[in-house]
C-alpha positions as a Markdown table, in Angstrom:
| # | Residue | x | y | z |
|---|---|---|---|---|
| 1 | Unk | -5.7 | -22.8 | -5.6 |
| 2 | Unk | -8.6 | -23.5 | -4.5 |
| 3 | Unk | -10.8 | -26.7 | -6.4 |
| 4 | Unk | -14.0 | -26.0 | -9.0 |
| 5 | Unk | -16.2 | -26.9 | -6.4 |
| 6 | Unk | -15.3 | -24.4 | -4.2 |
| 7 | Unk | -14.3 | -21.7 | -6.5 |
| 8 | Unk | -18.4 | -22.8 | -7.7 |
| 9 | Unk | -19.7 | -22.0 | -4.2 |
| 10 | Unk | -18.1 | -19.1 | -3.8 |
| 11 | Unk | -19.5 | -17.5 | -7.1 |
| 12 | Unk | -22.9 | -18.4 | -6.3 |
| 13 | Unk | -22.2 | -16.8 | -2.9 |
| 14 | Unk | -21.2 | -13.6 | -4.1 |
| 15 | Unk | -23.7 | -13.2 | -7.1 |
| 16 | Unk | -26.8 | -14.3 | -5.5 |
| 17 | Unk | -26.3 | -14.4 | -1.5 |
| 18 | Unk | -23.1 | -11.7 | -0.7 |
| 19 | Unk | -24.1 | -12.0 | 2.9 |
| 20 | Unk | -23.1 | -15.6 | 3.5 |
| 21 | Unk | -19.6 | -14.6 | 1.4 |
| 22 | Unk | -18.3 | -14.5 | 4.7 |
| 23 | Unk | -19.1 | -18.1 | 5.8 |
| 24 | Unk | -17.7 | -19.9 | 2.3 |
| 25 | Unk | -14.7 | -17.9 | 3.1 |
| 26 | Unk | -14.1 | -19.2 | 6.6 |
| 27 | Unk | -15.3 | -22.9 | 5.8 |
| 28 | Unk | -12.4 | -22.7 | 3.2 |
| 29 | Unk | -9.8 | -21.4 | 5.6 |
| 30 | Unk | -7.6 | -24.4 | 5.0 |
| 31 | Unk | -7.5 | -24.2 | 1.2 |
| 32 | Unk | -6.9 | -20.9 | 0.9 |
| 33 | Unk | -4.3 | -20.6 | 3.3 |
| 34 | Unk | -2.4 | -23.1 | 0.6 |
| 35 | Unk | -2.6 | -20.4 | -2.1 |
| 36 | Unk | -0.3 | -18.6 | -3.4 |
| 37 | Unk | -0.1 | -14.4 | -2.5 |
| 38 | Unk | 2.2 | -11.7 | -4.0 |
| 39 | Unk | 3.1 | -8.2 | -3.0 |
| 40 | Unk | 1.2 | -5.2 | -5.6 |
| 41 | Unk | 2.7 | -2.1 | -6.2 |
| 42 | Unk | -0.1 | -0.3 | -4.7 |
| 43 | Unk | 0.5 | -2.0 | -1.0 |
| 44 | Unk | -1.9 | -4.8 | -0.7 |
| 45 | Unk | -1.5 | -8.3 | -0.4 |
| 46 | Unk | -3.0 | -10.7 | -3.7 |
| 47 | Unk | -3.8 | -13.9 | -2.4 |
| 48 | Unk | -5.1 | -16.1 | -5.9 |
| 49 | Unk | -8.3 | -18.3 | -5.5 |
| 50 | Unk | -9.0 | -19.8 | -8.2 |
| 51 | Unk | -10.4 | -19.6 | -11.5 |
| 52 | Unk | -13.5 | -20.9 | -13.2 |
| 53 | Unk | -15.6 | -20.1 | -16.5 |
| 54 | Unk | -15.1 | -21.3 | -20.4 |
| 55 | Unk | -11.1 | -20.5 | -20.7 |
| 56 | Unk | -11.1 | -19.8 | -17.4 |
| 57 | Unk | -12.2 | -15.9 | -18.2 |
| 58 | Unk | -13.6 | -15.9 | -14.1 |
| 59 | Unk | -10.9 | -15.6 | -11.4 |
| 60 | Unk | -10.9 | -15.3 | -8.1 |
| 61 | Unk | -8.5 | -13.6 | -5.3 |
| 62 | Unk | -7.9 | -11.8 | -2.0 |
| 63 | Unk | -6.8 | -8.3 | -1.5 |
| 64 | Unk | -5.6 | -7.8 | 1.9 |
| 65 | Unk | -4.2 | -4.2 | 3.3 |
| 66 | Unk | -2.3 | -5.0 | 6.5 |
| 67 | Unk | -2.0 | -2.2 | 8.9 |
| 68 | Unk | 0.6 | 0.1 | 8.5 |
| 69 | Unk | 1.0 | -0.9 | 4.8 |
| 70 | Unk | 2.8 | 1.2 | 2.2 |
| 71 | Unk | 2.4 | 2.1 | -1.9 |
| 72 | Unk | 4.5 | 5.5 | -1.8 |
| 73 | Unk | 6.6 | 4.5 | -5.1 |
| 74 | Unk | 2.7 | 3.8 | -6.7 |
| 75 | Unk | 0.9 | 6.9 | -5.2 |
| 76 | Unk | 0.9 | 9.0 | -8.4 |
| 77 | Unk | -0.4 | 5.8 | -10.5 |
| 78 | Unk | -3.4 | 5.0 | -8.4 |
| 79 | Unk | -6.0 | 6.2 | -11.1 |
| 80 | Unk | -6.4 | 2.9 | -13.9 |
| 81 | Unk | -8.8 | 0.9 | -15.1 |
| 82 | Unk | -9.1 | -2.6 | -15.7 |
| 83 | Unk | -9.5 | -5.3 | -18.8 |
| 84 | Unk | -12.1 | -7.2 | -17.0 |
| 85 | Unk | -15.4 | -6.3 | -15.5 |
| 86 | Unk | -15.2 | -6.9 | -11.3 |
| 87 | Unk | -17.6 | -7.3 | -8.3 |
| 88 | Unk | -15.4 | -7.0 | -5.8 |
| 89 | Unk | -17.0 | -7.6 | -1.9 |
| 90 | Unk | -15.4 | -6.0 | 1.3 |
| 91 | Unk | -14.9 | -8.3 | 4.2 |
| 92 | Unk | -13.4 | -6.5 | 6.7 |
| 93 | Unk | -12.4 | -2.7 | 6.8 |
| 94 | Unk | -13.2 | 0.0 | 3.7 |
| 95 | Unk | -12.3 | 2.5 | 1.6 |
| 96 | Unk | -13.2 | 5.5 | -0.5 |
| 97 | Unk | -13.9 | 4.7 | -4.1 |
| 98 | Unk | -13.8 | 7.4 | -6.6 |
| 99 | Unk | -14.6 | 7.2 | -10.6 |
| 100 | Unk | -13.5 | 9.1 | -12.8 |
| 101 | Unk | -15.1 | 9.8 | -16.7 |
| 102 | Unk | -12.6 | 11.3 | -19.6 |
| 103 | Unk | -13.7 | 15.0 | -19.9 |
| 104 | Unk | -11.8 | 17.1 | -22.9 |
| 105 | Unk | -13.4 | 20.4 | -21.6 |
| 106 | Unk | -12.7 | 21.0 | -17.9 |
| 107 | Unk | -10.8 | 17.5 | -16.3 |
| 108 | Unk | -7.5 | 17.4 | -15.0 |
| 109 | Unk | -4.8 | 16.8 | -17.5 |
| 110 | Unk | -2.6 | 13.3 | -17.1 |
| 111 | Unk | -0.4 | 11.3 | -18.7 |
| 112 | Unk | -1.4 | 8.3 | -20.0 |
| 113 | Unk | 0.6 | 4.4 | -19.2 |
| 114 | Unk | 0.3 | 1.1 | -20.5 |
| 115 | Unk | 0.4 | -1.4 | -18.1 |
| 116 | Unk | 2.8 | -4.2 | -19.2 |
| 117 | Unk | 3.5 | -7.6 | -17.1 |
| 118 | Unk | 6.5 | -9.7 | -17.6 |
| 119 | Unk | 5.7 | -12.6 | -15.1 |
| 120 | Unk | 6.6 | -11.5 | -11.2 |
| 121 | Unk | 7.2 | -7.7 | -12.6 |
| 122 | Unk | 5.0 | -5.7 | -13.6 |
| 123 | Unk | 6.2 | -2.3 | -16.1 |
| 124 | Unk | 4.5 | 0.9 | -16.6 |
| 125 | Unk | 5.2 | 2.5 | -19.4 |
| 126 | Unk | 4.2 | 6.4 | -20.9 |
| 127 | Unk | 2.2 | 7.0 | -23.9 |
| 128 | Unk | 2.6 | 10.3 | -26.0 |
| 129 | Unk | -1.2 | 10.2 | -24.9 |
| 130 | Unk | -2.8 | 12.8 | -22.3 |
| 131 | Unk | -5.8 | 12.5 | -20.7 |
| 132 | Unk | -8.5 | 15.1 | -19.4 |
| 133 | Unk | -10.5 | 13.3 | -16.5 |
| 134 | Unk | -12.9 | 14.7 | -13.8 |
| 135 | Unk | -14.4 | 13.0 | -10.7 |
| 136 | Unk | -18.1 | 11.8 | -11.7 |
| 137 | Unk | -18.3 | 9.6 | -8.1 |
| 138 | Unk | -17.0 | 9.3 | -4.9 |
| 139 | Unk | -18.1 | 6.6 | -2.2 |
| 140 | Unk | -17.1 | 5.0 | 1.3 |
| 141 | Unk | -17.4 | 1.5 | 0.7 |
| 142 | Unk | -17.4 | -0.1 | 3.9 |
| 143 | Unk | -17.6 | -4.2 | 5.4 |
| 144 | Unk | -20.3 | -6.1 | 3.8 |
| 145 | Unk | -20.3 | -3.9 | 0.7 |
| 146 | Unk | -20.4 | -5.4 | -2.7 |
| 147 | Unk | -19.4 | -3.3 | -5.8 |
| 148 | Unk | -19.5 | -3.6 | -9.4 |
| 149 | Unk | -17.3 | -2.2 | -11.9 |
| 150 | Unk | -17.2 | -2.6 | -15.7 |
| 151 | Unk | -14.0 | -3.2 | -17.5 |
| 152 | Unk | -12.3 | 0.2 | -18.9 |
| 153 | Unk | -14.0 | 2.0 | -16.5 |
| 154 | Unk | -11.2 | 4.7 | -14.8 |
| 155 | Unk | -11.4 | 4.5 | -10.5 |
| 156 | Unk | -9.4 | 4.9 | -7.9 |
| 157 | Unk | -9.2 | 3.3 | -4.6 |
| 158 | Unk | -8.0 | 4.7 | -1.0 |
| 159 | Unk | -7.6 | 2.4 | 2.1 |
| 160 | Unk | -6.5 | 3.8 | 5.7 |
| 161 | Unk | -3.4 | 2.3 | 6.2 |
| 162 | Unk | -4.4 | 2.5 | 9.6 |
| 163 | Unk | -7.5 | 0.1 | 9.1 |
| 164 | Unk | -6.6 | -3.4 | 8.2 |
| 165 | Unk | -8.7 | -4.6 | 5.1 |
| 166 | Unk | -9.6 | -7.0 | 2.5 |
| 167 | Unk | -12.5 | -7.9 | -0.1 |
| 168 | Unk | -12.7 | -10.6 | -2.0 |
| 169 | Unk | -12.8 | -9.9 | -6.1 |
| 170 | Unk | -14.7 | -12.1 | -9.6 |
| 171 | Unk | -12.9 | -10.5 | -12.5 |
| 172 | Unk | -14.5 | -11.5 | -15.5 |
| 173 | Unk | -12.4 | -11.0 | -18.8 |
| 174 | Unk | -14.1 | -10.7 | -22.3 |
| 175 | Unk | -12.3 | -10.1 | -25.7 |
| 176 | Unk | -10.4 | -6.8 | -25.1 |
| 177 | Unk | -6.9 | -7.4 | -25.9 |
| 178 | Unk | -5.9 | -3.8 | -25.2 |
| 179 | Unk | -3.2 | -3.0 | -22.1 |
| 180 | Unk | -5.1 | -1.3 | -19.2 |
| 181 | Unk | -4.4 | 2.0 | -18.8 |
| 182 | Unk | -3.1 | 4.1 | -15.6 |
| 183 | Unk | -2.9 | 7.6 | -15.4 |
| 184 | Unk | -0.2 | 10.0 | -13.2 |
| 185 | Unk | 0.6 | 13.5 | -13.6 |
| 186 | Unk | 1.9 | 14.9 | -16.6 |
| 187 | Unk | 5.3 | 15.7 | -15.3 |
| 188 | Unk | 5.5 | 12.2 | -13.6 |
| 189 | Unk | 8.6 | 9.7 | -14.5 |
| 190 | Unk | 8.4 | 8.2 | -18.0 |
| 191 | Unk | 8.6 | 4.6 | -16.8 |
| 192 | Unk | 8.3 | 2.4 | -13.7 |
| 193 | Unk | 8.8 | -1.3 | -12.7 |
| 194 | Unk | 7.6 | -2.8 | -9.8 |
| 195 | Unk | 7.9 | -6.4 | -8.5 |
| 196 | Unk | 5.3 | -8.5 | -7.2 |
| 197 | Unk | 7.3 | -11.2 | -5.5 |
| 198 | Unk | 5.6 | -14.2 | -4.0 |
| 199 | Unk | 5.0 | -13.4 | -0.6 |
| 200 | Unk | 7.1 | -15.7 | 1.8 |
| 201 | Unk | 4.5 | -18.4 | 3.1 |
| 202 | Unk | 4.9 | -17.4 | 7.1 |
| 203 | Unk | 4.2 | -13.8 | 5.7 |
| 204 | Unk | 1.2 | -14.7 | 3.6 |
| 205 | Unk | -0.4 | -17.1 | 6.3 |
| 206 | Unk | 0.2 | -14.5 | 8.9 |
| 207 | Unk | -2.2 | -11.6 | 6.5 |
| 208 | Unk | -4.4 | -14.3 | 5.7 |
| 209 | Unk | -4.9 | -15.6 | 9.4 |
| 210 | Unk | -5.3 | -12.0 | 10.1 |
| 211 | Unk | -8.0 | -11.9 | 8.1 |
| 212 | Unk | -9.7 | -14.9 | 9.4 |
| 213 | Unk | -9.2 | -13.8 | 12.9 |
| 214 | Unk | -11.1 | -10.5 | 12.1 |
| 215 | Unk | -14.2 | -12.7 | 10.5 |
| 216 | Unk | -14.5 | -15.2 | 12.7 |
């Protein structure tokens, strides 16, 4: 992982300056391609920073969508939300990003998961809980984008597996203990288990070298 010095450069980066995010990312080329990456169910690459904060409550990572990448098992779980609040910063590529607001009257009907993780696995696992949600906002985020999302805030992101992309994500967690939620249709499989292996290092250094090919 990368050191609190550079973990420190990279958060004042991306709060204060996003468009030099770019730059600390390249100058710490070598570190990062020392970190550790894992495979997530929905088809991207997570390539862990580093962490920072009291308790360490910041943490840092890569997401990286190689071309040509697949999440077919996960594409019925892609609406969730998340325990911490993010900024999240595109480097290269884009996607649509679509929120979603609980709405009893008129949304969609879904059923509702936990998300459960038992060290490399991750587990999904139905509620007797539907949920009614409707679209509120829908928008291409493209390179050189910076987005913020609070925690327990339902969204949904869709990358091109014909465009290779990655962003660069501070997730900050508060005191929420609760499991995040994820949402699939109502007549979807009670219960799912995915793996997120480590990522072989040949594989991970050629997505991350890929990446710094692309920014260079």
């Amino acid at each position: 992982m990368l050191d609190p010095s550079a973990i420190a450069r990279l958060d004042a980066a991306l709060l204060r300056q996003p468009q030099s995010v770019k730059t600390v990312i390249a100058d710490l080329k070598p570190a990062i391609m020392a970190c550790d990456a894992r495979s997530h169910p929905y088809g991207f690459v997570v390539v862990t920073l580093g962490t920072g904060g009291d308790g360490e409550r910041i943490r840092y990572r890569l997401h990286i969508w190689r071309k040509g990448f697949s999440n077919d098992r996960s594409a019925d779980l892609m609406i969730h939300d998340h325990v911490y609040d993010l900024v999240s910063h595109v480097l290269v590529g884009g996607f649509l990003h679509d929120e979603y607001v609980e709405d009893a009257a008129t949304g969609t009907e879904y059923a509702c998961y936990r998300g459960l993780y038992d060290g490399p696995h991750s587990e999904l696992k139905r509620t007797d809980r539907t949920m009614r949600v409707s679209l509120t906002r829908s928008s291409n985020v493209a390179a050189d984008d910076t987005y913020l999302l609070a925690a327990r805030k339902l969204h949904m992101v869709t990358v091109d597996p014909n465009v290779f992309t990655a962003t660069v994500l501070r997730t900050e967690y508060g005191a929420d203990p609760a499991a995040p939620v994820i949402l699939a249709p109502v007549d979807a499989d009670k219960y799912y288990r995915f793996d997120r292996h480590l990522v072989a290092s040949a594989d991970a250094h050629r997505s991350i070298d890929e990446l710094f090919q692309v920014i260079a």
